[in-house]
C-alpha positions in Angstrom: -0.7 23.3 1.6 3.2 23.4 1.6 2.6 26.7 0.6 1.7 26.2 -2.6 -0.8 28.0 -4.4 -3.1 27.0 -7.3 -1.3 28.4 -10.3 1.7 26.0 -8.7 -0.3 23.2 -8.7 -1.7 23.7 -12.0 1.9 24.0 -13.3 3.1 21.1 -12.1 0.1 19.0 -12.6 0.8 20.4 -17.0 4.6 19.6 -16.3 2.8 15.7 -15.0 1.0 15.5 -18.0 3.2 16.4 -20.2 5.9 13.9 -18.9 3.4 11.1 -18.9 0.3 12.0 -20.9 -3.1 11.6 -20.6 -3.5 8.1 -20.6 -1.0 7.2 -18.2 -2.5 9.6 -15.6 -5.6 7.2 -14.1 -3.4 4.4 -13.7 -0.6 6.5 -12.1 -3.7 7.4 -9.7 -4.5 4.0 -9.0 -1.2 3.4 -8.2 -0.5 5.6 -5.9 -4.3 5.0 -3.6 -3.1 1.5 -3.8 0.3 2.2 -2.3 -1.2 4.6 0.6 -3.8 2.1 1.4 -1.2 -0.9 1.7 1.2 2.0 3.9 -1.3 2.4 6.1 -2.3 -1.5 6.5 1.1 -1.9 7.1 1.6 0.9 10.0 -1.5 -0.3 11.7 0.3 -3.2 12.4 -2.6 -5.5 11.3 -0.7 -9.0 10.0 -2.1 -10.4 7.2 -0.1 -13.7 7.2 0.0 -15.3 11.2 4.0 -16.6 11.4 3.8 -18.0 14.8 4.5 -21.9 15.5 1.7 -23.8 16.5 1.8 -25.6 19.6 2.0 -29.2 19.4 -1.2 -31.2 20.2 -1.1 -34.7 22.0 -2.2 -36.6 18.6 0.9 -35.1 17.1 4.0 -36.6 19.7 3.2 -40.1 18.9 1.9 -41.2 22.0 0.3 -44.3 22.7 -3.0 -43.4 23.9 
């Protein structure tokens, strides 16, 4: 992986903690699942809002009927 091995990874997960404690470390987690899974909604190119106009209906116009 990147060709890092596991004493790498264990030192910079200790520099991680260090910088941001223990406590901070779930929500950092969190944080960052949350930011993949909303990447990849994104690039899936699913909308979750429909923009388009709607296309007038014959009630609408004002027509006499």
């Amino acid at each position: 992986m990147f060709g890092l091995g596991a004493s790498e990874l264990l030192v910079i997960l200790a520099i991680v903690v260090v910088i941001f404690g223990g406590r901070r470390l779930p929500e950092l987690g969190s944080g960052f699942g949350k930011a993949i899974k909303n990447f990849k909604a994104g690039m899936s190119g699913e909308d979750e809002i429909d923009v388009t106009p709607r296309k007038p209906d014959d009630a609408s116009r004002g027509g006499s009927a």
